[in-house]
C-alpha positions as CSV (number, residue, x, y, z in Angstrom):
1,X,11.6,50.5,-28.1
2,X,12.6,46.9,-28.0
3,X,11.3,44.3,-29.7
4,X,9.8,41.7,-27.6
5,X,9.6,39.2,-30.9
6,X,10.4,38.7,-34.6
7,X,8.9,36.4,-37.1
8,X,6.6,36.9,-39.9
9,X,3.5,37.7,-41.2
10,X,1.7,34.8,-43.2
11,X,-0.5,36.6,-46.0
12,X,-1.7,33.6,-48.5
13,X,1.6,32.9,-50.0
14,X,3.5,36.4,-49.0
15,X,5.7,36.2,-45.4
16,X,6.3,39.9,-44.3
17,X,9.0,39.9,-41.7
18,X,8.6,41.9,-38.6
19,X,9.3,42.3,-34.9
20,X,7.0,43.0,-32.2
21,X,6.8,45.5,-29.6
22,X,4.5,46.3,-26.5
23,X,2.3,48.8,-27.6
24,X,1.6,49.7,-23.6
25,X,3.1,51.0,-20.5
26,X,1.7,50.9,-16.7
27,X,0.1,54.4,-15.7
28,X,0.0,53.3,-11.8
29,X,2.7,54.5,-9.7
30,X,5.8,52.0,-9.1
31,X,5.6,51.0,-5.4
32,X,8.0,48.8,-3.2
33,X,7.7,46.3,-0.5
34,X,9.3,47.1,2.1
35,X,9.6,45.5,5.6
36,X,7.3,47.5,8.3
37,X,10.2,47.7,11.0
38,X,13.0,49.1,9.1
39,X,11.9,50.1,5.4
40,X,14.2,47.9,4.3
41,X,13.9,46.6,0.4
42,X,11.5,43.0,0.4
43,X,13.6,40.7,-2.2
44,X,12.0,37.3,-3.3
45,X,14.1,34.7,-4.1
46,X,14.0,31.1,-6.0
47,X,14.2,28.9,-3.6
48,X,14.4,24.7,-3.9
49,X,11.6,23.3,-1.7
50,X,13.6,20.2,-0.5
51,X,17.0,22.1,0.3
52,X,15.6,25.6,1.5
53,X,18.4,26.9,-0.8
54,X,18.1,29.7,-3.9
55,X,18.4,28.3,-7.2
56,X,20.0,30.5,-9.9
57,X,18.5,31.7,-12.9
58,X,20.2,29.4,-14.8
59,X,19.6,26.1,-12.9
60,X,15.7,27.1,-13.2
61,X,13.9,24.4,-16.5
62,X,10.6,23.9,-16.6
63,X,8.4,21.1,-16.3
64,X,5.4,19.5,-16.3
65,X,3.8,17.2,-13.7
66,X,2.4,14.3,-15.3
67,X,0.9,11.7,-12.9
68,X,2.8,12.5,-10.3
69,X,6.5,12.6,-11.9
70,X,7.9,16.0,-14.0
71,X,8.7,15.6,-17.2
72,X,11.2,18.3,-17.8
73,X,10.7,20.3,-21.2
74,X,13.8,22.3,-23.0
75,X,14.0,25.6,-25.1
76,X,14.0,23.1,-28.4
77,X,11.2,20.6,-27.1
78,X,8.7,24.1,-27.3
79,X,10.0,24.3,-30.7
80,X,9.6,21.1,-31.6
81,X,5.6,21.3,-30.9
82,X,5.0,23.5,-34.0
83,X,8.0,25.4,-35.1
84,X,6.2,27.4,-37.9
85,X,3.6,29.0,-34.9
86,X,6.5,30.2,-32.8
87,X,8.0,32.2,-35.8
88,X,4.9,33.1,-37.8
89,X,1.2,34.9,-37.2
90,X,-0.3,32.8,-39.7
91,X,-3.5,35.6,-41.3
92,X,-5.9,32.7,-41.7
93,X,-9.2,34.6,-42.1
94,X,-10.4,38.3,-42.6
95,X,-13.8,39.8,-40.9
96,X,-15.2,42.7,-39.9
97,X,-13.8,44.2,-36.7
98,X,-17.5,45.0,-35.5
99,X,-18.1,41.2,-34.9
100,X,-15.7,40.7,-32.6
101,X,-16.9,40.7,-29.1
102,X,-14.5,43.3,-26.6
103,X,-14.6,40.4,-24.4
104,X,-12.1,38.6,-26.1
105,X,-9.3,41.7,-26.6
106,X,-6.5,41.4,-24.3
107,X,-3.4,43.2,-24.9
108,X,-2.1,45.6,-28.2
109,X,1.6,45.2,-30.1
110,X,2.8,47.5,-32.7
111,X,4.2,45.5,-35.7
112,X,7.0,47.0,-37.4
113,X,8.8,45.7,-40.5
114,X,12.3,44.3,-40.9
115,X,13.9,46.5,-43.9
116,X,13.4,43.9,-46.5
117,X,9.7,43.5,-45.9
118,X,8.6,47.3,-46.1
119,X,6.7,47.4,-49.3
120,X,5.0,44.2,-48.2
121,X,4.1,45.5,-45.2
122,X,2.5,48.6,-46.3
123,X,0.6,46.6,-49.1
124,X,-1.4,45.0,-46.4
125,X,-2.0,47.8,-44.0
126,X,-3.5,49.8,-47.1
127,X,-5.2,46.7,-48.3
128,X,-6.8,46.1,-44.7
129,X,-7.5,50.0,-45.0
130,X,-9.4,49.8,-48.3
131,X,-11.6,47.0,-47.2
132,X,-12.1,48.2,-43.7
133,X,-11.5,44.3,-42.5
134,X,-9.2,43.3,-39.9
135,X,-6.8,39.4,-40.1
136,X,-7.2,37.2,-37.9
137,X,-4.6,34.6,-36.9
138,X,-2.5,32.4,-34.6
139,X,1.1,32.4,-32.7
140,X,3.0,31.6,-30.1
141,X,4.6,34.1,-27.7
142,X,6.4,32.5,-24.5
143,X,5.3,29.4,-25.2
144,X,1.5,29.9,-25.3
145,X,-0.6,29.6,-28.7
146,X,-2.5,33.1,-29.1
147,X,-5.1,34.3,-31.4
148,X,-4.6,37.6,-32.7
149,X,-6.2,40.6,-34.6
150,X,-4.1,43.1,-37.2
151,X,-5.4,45.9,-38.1
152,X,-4.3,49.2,-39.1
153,X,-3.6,52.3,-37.2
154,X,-2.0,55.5,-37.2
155,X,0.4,54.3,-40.5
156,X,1.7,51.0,-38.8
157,X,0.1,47.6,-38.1
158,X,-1.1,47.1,-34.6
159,X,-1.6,43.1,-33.3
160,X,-4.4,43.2,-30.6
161,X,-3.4,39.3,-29.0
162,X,-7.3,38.2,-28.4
163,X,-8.9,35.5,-25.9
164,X,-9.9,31.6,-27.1
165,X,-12.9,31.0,-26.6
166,X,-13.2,28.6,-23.7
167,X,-11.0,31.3,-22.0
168,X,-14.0,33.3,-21.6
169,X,-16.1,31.7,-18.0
170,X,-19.6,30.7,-18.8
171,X,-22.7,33.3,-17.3
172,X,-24.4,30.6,-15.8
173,X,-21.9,30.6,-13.4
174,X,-23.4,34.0,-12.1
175,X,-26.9,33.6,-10.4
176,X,-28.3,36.6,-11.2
177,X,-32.5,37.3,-10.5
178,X,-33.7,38.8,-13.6
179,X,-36.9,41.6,-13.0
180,X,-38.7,43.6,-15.7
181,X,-37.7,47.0,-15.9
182,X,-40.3,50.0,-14.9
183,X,-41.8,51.3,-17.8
184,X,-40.9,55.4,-16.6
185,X,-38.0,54.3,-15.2
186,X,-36.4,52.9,-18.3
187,X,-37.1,56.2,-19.9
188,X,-35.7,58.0,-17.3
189,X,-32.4,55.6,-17.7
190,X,-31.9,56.2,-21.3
191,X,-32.8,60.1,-21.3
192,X,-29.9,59.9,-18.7
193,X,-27.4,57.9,-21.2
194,X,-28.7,60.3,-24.3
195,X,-27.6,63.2,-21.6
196,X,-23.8,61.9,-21.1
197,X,-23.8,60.6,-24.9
198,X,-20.8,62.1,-27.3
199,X,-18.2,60.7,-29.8
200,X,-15.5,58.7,-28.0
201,X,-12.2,60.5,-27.0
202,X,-10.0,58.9,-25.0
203,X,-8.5,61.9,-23.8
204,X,-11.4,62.9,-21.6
205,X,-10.2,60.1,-19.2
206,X,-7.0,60.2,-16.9
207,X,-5.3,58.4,-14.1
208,X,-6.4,60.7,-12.1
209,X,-5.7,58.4,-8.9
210,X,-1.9,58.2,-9.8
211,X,-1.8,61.5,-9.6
212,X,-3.8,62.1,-6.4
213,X,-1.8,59.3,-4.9
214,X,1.5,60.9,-5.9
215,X,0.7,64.5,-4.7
216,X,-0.3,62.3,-0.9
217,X,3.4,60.9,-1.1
218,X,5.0,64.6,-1.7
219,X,2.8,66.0,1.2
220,X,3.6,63.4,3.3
221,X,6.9,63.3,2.6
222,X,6.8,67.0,3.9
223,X,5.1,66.4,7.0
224,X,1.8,67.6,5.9
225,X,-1.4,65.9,7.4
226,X,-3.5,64.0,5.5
227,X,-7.2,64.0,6.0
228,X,-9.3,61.7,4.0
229,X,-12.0,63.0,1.7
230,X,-16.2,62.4,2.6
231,X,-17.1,59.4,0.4
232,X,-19.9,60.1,-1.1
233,X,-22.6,57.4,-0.8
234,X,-24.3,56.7,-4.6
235,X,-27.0,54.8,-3.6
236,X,-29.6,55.7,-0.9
237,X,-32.3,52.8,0.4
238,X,-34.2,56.3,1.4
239,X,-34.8,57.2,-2.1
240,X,-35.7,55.1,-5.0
241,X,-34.2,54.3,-8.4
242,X,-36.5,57.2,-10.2
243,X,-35.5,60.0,-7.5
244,X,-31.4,59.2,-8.3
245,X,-32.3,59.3,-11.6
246,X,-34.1,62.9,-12.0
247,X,-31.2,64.0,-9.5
248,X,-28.9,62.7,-12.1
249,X,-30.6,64.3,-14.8
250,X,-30.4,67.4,-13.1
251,X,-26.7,67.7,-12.2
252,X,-23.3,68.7,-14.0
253,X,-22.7,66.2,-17.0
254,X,-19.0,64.9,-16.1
255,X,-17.3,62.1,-17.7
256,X,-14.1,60.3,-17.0
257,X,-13.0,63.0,-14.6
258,X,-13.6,65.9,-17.4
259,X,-16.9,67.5,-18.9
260,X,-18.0,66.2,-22.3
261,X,-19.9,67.8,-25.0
262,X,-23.2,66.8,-25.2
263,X,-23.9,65.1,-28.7
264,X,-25.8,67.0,-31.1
């Protein structure tokens, strides 16, 4: 792997130097634009707007447009913002993991130690184990201020980079009619979740389209023909919420593309 940062971990009065790495790869199939007439490659390039001419990499600076002028900002004016955020996750609280809304978890980093922070490093993991808490903090990666969860998994330290709050859009937004649920039918509903209950495994679940979409590709590639599958239709304006849900009651208990085990 390659490490996408390095800094530190602030721990009261401990730093515990690391480096960071993407904890995550795409499962969807990489596919190219091409142009429809002769399959050619599609390339985008960096073009000036007043000129019509591409702009090298290194002639690109950013800037920000501040009534109507740029003000044009270096690699040293980010680090003259806040220096210590851009090389240090700053542990400024520990909580229980369980209060922390999913809503606010974007994406996971392993954290791995530099050679002369090992025991440190492994002094908080087991701490974090023994108390079953999680640290929350702050940094900056690519110049934007992040809030962050570490926790331990699997041995290592993972960083799970977590939402702001006024990230997350207000509900009211949505205009939603509320209606009180059916007395039968809400028991019907939650016999139905008891039925495909079970302890979580992430393996029951697949990218299952990927792989459907890969084996089209190979038979089209081989001249095969390619019909397209009945859809289906879920829901039925013939029959009403409490006929689905005794159907679904009654049928095969899949999840995630595989069967699970009903819990006990």
């Amino acid at each position: 792997m390659r490490a996408i940062w390095t800094g530190a971990i602030g721990f009261g009065l401990v730093n515990i130097p690391i480096k960071l790495y993407s904890a995550t790869q795409a499962s969807e199939l990489d596919l190219d634009m091409l142009d429809k007439k002769d399959h050619a490659n599609i390339r985008f390039k960096r073009v000036n707007e007043n000129t019509g001419k591409e702009v090298a990499w290194e002639n690109i600076v950013r800037g920000y447009n501040l009534d109507g002028h740029y003000v044009v900002l270096t690699d040293e004016d980010f680090q003259k913002v806040r220096p210590e955020k851009t090389k240090i996750i700053n542990i400024t609280e520990f909580v229980d993991e369980t209060e922390i809304d999913t809503m606010y978890y974007e994406n996971p980093y392993y954290l791995a130690p530099e050679k002369n922070g090992v025991k440190a490093y492994n002094l908080l993991r087991d701490a974090l184990e023994e108390t079953g808490k999680v640290g929350l903090g702050t940094y900056v990666l690519r110049n934007k201020e992040s809030i962050c969860l570490i926790k331990p998994h699997e041995k290592i330290l993972v960083l799970n980079k977590i939402r702001f709050g006024e990230e997350i859009r207000d509900t009211s937004e949505l205009d939603i009619k509320e209606t009180k649920s059916n007395a039968a039918e809400l028991k019907m509903a939650i016999a139905l979740i008891n039925q495909l209950s079970g302890e979580f495994d992430i393996s029951h679940f697949k990218d299952t389209y990927s792989e459907d979409l890969l084996k089209l590709i190979k038979d089209k590639a081989k001249g095969k023909k390619i019909t397209a599958p009945t859809l289906r239709v879920v829901h039925s304006r013939s029959q009403d919420i409490m006929e689905q849900l005794k159907a679904s009651l009654g049928g095969k208990k899949e999840k995630g593309g595989g069967r699970r085990k009903a819990a006990s």
